[in-house]
PDB file of N, CA, C, O and CB in Angstrom:
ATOM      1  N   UNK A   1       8.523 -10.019   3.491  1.00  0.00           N
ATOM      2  CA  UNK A   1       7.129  -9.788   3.194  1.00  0.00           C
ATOM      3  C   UNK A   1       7.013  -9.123   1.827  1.00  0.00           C
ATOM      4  O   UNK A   1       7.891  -8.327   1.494  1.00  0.00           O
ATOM      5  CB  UNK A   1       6.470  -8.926   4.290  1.00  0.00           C
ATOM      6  N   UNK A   2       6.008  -9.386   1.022  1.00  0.00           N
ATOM      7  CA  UNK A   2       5.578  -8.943  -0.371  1.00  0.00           C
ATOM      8  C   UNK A   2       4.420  -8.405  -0.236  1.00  0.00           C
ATOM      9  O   UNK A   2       3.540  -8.961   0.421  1.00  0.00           O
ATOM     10  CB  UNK A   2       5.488  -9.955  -1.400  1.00  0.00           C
ATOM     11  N   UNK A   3       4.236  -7.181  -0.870  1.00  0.00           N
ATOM     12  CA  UNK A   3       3.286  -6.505  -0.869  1.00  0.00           C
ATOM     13  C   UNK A   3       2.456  -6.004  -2.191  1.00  0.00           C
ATOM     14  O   UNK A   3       3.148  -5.366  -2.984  1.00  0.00           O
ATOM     15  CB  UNK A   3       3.717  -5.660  -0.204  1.00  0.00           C
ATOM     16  N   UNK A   4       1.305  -6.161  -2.494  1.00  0.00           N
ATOM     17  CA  UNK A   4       1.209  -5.731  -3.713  1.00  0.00           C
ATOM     18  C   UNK A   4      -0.442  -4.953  -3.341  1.00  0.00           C
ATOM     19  O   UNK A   4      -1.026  -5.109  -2.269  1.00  0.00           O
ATOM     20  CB  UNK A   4       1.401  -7.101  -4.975  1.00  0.00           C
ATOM     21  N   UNK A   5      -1.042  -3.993  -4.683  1.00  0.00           N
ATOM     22  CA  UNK A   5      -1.849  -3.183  -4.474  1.00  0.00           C
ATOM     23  C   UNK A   5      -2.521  -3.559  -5.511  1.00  0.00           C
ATOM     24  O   UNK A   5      -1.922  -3.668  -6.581  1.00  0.00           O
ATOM     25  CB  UNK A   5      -1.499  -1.950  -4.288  1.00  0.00           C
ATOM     26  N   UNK A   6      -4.191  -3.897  -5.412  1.00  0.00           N
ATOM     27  CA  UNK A   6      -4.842  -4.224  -6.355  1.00  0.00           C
ATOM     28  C   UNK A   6      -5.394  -2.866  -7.357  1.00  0.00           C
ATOM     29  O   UNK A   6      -6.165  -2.058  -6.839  1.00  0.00           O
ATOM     30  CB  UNK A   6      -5.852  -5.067  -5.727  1.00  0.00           C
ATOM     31  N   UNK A   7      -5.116  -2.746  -8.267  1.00  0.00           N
ATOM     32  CA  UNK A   7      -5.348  -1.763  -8.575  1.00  0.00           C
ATOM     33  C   UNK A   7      -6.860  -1.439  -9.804  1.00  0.00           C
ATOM     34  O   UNK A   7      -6.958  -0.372 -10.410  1.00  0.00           O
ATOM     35  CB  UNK A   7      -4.017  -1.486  -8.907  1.00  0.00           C
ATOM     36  N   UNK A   8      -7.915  -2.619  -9.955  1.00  0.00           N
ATOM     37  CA  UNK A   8      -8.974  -2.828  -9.812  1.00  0.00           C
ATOM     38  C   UNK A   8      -9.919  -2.085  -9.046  1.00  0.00           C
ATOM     39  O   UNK A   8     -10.841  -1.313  -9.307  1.00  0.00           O
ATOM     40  CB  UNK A   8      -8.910  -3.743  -9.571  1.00  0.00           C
ATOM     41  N   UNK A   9      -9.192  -2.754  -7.606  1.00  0.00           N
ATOM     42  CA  UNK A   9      -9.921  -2.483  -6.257  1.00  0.00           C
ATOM     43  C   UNK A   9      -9.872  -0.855  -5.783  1.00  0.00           C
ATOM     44  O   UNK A   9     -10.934  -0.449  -5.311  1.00  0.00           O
ATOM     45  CB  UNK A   9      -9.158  -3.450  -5.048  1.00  0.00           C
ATOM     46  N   UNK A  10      -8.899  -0.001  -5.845  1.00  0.00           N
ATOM     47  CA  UNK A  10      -8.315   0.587  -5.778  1.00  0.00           C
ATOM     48  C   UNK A  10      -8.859   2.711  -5.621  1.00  0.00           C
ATOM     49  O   UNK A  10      -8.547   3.541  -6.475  1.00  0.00           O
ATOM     50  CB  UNK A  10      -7.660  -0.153  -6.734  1.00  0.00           C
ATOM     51  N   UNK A  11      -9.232   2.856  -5.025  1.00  0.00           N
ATOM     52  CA  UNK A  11     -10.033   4.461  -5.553  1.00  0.00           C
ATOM     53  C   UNK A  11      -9.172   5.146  -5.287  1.00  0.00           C
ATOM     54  O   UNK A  11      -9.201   6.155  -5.992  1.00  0.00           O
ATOM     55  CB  UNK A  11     -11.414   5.142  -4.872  1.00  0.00           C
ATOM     56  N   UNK A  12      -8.398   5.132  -4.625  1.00  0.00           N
ATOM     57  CA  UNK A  12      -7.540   6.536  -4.431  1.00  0.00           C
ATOM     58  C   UNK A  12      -7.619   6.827  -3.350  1.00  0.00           C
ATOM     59  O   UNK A  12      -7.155   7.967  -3.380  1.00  0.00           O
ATOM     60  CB  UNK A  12      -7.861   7.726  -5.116  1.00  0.00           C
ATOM     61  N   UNK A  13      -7.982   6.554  -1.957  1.00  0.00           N
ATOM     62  CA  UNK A  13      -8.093   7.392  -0.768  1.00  0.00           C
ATOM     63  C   UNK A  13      -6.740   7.579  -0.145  1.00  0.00           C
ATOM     64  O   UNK A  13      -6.589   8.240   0.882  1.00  0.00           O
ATOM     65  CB  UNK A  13      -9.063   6.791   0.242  1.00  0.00           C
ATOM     66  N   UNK A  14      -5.753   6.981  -0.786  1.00  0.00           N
ATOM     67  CA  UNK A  14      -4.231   7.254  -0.196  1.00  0.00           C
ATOM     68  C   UNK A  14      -3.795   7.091   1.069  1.00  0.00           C
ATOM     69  O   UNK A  14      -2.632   7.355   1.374  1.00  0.00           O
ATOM     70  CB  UNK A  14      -3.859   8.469  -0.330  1.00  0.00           C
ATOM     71  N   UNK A  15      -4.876   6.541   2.122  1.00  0.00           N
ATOM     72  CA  UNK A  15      -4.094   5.864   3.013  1.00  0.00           C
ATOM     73  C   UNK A  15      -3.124   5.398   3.286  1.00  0.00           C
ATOM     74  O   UNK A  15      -2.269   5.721   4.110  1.00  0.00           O
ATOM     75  CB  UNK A  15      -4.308   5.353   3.202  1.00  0.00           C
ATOM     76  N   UNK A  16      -3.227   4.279   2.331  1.00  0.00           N
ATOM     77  CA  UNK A  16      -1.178   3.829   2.731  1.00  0.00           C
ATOM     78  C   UNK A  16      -0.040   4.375   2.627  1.00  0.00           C
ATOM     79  O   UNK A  16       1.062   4.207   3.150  1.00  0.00           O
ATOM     80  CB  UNK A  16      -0.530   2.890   2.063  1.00  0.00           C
ATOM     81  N   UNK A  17      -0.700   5.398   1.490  1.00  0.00           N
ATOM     82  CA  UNK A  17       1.011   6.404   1.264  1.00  0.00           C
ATOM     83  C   UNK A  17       0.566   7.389   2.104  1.00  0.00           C
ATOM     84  O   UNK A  17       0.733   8.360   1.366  1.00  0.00           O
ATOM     85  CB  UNK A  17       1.603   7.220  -0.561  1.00  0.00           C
ATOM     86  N   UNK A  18       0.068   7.881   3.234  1.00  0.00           N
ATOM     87  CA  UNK A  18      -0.288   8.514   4.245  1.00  0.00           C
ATOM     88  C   UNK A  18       0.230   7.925   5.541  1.00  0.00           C
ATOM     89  O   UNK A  18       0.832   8.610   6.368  1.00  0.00           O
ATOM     90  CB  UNK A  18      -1.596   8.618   4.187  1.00  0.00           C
ATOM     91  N   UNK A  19      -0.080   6.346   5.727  1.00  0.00           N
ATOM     92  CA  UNK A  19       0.464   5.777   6.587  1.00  0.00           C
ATOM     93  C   UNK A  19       1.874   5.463   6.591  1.00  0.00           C
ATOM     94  O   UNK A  19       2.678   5.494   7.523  1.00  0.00           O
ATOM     95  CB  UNK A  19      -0.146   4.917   6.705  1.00  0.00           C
ATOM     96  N   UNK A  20       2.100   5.003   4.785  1.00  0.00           N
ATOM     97  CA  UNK A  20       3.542   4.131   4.675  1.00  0.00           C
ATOM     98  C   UNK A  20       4.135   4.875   3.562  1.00  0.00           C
ATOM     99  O   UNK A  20       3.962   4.188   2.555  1.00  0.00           O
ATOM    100  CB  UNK A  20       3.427   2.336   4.287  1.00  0.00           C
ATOM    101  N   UNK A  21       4.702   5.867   3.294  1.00  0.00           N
ATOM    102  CA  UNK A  21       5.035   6.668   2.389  1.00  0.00           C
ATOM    103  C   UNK A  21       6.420   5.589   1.747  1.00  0.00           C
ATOM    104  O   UNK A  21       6.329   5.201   0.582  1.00  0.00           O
ATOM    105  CB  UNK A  21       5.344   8.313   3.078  1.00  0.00           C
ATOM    106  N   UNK A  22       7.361   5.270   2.401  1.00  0.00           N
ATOM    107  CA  UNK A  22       8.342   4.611   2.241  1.00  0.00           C
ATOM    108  C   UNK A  22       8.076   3.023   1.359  1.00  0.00           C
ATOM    109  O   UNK A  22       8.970   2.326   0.880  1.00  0.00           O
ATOM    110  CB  UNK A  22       8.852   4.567   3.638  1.00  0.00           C
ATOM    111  N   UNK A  23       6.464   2.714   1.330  1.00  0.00           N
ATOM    112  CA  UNK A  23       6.257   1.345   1.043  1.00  0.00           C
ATOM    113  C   UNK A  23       5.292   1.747  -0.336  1.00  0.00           C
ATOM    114  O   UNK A  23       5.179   1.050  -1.344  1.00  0.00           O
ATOM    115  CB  UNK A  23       5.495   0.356   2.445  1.00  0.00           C
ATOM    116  N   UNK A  24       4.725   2.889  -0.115  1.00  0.00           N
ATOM    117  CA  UNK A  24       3.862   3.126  -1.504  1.00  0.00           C
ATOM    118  C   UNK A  24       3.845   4.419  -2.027  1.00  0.00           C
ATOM    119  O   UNK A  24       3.907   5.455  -1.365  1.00  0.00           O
ATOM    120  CB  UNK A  24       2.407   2.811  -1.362  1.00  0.00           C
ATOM    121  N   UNK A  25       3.765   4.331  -3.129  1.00  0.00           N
ATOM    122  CA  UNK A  25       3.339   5.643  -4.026  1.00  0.00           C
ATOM    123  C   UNK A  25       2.225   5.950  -4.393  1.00  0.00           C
ATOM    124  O   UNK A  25       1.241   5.297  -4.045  1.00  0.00           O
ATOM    125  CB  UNK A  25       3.820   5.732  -5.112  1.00  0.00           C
ATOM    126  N   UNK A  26       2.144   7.106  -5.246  1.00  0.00           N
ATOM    127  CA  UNK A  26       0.640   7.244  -6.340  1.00  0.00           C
ATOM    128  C   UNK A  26       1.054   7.681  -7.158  1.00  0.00           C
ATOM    129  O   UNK A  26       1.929   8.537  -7.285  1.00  0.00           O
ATOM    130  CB  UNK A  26      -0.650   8.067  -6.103  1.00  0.00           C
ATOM    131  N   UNK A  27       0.207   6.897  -8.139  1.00  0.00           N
ATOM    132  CA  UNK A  27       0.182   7.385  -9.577  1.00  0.00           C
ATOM    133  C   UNK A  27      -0.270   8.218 -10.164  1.00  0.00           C
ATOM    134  O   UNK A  27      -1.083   8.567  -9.308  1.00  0.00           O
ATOM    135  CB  UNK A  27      -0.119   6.842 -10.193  1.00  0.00           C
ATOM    136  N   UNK A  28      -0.500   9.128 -11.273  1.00  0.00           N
ATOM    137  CA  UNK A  28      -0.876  10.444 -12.001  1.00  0.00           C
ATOM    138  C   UNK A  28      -2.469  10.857 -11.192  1.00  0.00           C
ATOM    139  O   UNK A  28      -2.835  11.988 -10.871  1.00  0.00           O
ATOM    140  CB  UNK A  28      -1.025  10.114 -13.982  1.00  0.00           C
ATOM    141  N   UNK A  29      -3.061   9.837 -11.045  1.00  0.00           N
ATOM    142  CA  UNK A  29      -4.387   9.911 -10.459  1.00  0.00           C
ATOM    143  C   UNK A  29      -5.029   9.503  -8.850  1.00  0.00           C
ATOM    144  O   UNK A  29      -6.194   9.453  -8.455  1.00  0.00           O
ATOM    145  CB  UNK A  29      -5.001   9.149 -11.339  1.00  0.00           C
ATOM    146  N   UNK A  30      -3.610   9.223  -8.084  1.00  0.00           N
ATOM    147  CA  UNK A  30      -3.955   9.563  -7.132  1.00  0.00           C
ATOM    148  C   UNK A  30      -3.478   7.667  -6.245  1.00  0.00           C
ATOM    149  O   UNK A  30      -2.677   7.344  -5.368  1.00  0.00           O
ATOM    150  CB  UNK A  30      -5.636  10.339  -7.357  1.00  0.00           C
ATOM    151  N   UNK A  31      -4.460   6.906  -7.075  1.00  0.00           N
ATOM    152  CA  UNK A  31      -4.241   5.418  -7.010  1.00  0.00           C
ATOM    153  C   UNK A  31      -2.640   4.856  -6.428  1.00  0.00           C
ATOM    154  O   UNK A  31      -1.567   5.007  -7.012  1.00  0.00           O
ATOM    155  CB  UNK A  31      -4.500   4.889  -8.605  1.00  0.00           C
ATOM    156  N   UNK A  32      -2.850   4.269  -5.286  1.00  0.00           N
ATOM    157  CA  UNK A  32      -1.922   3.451  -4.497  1.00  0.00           C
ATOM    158  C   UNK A  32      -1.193   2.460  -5.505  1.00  0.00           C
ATOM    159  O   UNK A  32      -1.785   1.734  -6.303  1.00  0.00           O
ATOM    160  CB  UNK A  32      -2.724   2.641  -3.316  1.00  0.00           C
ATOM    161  N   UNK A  33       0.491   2.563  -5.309  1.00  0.00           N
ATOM    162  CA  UNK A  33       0.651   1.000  -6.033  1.00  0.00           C
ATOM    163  C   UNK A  33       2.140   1.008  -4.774  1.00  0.00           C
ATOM    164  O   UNK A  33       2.311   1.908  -3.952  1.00  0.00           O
ATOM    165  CB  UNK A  33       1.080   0.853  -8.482  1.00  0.00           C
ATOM    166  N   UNK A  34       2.758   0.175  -4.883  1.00  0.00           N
ATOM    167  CA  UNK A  34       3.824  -0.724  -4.057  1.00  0.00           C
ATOM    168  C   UNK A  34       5.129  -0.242  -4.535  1.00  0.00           C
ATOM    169  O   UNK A  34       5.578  -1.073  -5.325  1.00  0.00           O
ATOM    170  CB  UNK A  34       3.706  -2.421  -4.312  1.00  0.00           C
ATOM    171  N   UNK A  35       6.009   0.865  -4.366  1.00  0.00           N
ATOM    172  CA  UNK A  35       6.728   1.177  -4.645  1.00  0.00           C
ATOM    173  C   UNK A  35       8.066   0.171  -4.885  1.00  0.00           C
ATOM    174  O   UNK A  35       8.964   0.397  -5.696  1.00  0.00           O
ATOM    175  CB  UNK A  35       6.619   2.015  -4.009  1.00  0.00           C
ATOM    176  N   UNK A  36       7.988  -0.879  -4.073  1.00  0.00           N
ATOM    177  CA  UNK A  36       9.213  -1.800  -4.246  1.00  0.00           C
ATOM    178  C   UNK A  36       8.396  -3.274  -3.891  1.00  0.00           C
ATOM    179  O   UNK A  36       7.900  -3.237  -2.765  1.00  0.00           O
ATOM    180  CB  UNK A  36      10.690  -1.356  -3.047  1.00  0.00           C
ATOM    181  N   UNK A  37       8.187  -4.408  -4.541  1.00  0.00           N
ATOM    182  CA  UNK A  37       6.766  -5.483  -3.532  1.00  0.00           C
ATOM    183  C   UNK A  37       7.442  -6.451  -2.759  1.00  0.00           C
ATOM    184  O   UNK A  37       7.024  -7.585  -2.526  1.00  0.00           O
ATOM    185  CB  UNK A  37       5.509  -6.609  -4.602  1.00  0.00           C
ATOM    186  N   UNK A  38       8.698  -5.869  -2.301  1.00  0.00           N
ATOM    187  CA  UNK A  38       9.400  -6.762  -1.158  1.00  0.00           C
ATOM    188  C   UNK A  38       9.789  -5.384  -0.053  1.00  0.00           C
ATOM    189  O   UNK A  38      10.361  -4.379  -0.474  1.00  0.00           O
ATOM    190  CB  UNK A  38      11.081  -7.821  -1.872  1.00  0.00           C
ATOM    191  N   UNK A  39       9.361  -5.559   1.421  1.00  0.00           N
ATOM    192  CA  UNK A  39       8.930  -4.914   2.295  1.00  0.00           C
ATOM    193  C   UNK A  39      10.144  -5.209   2.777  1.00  0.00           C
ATOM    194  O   UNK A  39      10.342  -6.420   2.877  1.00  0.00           O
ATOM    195  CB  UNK A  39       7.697  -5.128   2.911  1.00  0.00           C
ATOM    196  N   UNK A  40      11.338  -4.261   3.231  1.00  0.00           N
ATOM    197  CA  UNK A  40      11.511  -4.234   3.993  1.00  0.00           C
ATOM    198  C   UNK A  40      11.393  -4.252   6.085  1.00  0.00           C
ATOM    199  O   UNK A  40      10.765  -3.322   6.589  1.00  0.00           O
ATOM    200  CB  UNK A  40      11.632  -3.947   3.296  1.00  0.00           C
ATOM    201  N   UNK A  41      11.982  -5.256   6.971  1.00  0.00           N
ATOM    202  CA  UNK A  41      11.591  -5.604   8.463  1.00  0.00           C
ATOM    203  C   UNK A  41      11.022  -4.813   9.100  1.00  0.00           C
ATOM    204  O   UNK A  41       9.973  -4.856   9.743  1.00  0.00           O
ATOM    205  CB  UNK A  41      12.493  -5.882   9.261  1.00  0.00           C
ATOM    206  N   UNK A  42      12.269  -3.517   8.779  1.00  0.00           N
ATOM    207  CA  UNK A  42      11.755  -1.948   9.777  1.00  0.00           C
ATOM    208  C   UNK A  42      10.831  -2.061   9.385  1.00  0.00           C
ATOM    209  O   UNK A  42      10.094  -2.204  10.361  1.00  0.00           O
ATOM    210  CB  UNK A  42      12.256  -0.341   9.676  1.00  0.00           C
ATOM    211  N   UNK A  43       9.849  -2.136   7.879  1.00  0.00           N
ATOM    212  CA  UNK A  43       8.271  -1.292   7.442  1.00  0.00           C
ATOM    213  C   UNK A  43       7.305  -2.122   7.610  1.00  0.00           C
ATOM    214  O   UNK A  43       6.087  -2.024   7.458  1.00  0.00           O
ATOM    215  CB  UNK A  43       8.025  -0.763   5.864  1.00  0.00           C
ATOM    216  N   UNK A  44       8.153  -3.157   8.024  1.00  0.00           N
ATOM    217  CA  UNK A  44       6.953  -3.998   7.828  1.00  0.00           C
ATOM    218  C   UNK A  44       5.672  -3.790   8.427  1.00  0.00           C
ATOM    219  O   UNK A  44       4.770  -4.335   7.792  1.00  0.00           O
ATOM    220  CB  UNK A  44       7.233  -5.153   8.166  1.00  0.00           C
ATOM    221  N   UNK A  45       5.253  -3.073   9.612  1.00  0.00           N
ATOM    222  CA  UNK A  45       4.253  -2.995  10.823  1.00  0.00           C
ATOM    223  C   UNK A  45       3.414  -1.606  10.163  1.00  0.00           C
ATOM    224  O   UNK A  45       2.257  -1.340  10.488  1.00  0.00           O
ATOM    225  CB  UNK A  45       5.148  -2.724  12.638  1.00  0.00           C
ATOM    226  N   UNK A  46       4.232  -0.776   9.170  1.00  0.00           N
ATOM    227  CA  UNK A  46       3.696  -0.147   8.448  1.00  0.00           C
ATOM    228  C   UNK A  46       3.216  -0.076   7.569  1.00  0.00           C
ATOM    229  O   UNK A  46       2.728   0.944   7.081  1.00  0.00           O
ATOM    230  CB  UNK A  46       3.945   0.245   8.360  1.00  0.00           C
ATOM    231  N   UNK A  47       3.233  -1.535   6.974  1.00  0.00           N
ATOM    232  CA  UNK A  47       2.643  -2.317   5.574  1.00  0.00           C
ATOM    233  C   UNK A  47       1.461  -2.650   6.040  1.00  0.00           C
ATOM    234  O   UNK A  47       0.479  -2.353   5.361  1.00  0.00           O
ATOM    235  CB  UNK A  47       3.431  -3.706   4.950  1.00  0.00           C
ATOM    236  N   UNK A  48       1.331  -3.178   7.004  1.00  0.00           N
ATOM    237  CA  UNK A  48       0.397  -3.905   7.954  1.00  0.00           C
ATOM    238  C   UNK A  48      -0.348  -2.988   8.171  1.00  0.00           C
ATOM    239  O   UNK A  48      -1.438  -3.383   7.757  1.00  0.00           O
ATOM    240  CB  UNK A  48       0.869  -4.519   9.192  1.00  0.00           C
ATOM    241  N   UNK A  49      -0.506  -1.605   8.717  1.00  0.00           N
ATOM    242  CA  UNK A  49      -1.110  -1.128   9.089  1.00  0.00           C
ATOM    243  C   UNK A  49      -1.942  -0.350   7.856  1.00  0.00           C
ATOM    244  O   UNK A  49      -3.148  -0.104   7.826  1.00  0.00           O
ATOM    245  CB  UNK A  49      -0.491  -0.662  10.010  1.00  0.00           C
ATOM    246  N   UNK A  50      -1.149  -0.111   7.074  1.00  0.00           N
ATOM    247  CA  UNK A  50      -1.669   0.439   5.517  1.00  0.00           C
ATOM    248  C   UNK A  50      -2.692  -0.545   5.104  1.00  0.00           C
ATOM    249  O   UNK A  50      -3.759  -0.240   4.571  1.00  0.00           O
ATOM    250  CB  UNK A  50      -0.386   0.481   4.229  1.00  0.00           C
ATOM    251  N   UNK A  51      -2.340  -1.631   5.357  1.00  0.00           N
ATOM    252  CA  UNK A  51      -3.103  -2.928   4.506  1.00  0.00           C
ATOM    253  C   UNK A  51      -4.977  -2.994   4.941  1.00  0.00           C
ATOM    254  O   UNK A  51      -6.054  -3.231   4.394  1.00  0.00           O
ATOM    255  CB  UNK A  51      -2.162  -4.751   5.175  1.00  0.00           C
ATOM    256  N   UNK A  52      -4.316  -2.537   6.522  1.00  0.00           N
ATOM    257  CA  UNK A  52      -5.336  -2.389   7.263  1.00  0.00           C
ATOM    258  C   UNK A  52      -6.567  -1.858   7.523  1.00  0.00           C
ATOM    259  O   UNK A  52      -7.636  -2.355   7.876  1.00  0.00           O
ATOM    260  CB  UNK A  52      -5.044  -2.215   7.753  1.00  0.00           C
ATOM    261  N   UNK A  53      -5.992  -0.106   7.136  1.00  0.00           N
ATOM    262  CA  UNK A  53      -6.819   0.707   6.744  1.00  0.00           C
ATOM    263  C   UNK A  53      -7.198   0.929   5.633  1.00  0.00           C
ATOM    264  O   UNK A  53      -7.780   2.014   5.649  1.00  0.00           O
ATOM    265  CB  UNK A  53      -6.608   1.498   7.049  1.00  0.00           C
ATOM    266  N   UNK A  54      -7.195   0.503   4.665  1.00  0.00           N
ATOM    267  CA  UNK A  54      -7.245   0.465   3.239  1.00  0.00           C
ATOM    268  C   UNK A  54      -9.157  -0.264   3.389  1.00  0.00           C
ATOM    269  O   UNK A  54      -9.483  -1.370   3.819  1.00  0.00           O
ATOM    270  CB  UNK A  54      -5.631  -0.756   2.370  1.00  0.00           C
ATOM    271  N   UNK A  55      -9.879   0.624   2.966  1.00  0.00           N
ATOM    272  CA  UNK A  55     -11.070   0.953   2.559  1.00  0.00           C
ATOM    273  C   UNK A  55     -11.522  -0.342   1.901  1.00  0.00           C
ATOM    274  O   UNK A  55     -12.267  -1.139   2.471  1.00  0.00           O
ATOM    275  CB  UNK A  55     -11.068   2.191   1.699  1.00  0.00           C
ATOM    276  N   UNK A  56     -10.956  -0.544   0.465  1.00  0.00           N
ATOM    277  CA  UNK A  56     -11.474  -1.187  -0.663  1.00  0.00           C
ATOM    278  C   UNK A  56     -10.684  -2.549   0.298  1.00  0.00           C
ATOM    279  O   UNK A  56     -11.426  -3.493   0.568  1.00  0.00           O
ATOM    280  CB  UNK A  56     -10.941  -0.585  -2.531  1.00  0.00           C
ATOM    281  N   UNK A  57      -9.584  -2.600   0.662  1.00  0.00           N
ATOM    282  CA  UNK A  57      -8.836  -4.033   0.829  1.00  0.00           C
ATOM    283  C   UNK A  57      -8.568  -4.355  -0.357  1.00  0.00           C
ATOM    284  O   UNK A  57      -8.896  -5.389  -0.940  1.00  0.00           O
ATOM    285  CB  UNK A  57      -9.578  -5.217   1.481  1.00  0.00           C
ATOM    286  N   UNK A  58      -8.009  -3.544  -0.714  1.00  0.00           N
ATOM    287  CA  UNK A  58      -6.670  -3.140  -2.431  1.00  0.00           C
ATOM    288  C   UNK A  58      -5.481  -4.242  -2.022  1.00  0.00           C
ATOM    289  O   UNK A  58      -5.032  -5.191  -2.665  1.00  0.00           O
ATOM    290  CB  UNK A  58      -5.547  -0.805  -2.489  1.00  0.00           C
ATOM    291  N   UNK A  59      -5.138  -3.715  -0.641  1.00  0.00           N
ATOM    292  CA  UNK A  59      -3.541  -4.396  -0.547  1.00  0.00           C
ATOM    293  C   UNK A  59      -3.575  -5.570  -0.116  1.00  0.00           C
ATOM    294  O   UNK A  59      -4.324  -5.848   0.820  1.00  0.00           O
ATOM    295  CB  UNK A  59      -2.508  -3.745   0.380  1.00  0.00           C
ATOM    296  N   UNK A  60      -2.630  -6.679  -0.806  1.00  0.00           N
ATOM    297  CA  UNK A  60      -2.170  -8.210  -0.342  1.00  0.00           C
ATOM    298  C   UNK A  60      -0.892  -7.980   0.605  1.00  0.00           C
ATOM    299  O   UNK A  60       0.003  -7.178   0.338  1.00  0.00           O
ATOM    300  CB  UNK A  60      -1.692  -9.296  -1.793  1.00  0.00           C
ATOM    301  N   UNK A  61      -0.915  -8.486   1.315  1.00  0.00           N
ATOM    302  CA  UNK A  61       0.402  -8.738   2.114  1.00  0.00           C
ATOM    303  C   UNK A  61       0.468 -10.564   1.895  1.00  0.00           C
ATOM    304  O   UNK A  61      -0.478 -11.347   1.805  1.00  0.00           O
ATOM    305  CB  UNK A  61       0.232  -8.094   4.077  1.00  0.00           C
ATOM    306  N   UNK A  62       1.596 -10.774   1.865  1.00  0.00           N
ATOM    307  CA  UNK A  62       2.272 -12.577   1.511  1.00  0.00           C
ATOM    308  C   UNK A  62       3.668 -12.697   2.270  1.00  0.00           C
ATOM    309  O   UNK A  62       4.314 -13.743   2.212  1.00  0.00           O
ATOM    310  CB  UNK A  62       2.724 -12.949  -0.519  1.00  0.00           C
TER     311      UNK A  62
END
Protein backbone atom coordinates (compact mmCIF):
# COMPACT_ATOMS: atom_id res chain seq x y z
CA UNK A 1 0.00 0.00 0.00
CA UNK A 2 1.14 3.71 -0.87
CA UNK A 3 0.26 6.41 0.98
CA UNK A 4 0.54 9.94 0.32
CA UNK A 5 -0.74 13.34 2.11
CA UNK A 6 -2.16 16.15 0.19
CA UNK A 7 -0.64 18.87 1.42
CA UNK A 8 -2.94 21.64 -0.28
CA UNK A 9 -5.70 19.97 1.51
CA UNK A 10 -4.02 19.74 4.57
CA UNK A 11 -4.55 22.10 8.06
CA UNK A 12 -2.81 20.51 10.55
CA UNK A 13 -5.22 18.70 12.88
CA UNK A 14 -2.63 15.79 13.22
CA UNK A 15 -4.77 13.02 13.37
CA UNK A 16 -2.85 10.61 11.58
CA UNK A 17 0.32 11.14 13.39
CA UNK A 18 -1.95 10.73 16.50
CA UNK A 19 -3.43 7.66 15.09
CA UNK A 20 -0.32 6.38 12.96
CA UNK A 21 2.79 7.90 14.34
CA UNK A 22 4.93 5.13 12.61
CA UNK A 23 3.27 6.08 9.04
CA UNK A 24 3.37 9.99 9.40
CA UNK A 25 5.07 12.95 10.54
CA UNK A 26 4.77 16.83 10.83
CA UNK A 27 6.38 19.36 9.53
CA UNK A 28 7.74 22.79 11.17
CA UNK A 29 4.00 23.80 11.16
CA UNK A 30 2.27 21.15 12.31
CA UNK A 31 0.99 19.73 8.62
CA UNK A 32 0.80 15.83 8.07
CA UNK A 33 3.10 14.33 5.35
CA UNK A 34 3.95 10.33 4.83
CA UNK A 35 6.98 9.57 6.45
CA UNK A 36 7.94 6.62 4.09
CA UNK A 37 4.76 6.36 0.94
CA UNK A 38 5.06 2.60 0.97
CA UNK A 39 3.08 1.24 4.10
CA UNK A 40 4.21 -1.31 5.59
CA UNK A 41 1.28 -4.89 6.30
CA UNK A 42 1.49 -4.54 10.17
CA UNK A 43 0.37 -0.50 9.55
CA UNK A 44 -1.52 -0.90 7.20
CA UNK A 45 -5.14 -0.84 9.25
CA UNK A 46 -3.47 2.17 10.75
CA UNK A 47 -3.08 3.99 7.50
CA UNK A 48 -6.60 3.24 6.97
CA UNK A 49 -7.77 4.45 9.87
CA UNK A 50 -5.69 7.80 9.71
CA UNK A 51 -6.99 8.16 6.16
CA UNK A 52 -10.22 7.93 7.71
CA UNK A 53 -10.31 10.36 10.19
CA UNK A 54 -8.61 12.91 8.43
CA UNK A 55 -11.02 15.99 8.35
CA UNK A 56 -9.92 17.65 5.01
CA UNK A 57 -9.46 13.91 3.25
CA UNK A 58 -5.64 15.06 2.76
CA UNK A 59 -4.67 11.32 2.63
CA UNK A 60 -4.65 8.91 -0.64
CA UNK A 61 -4.26 5.42 0.09
CA UNK A 62 -3.38 3.22 -3.51
Amino acid sequence: MKVAVDSELCQGHARCWDIAPEVFSLDEEGHGFASDSEVPPALQEKAREAAQNCPERAITLS
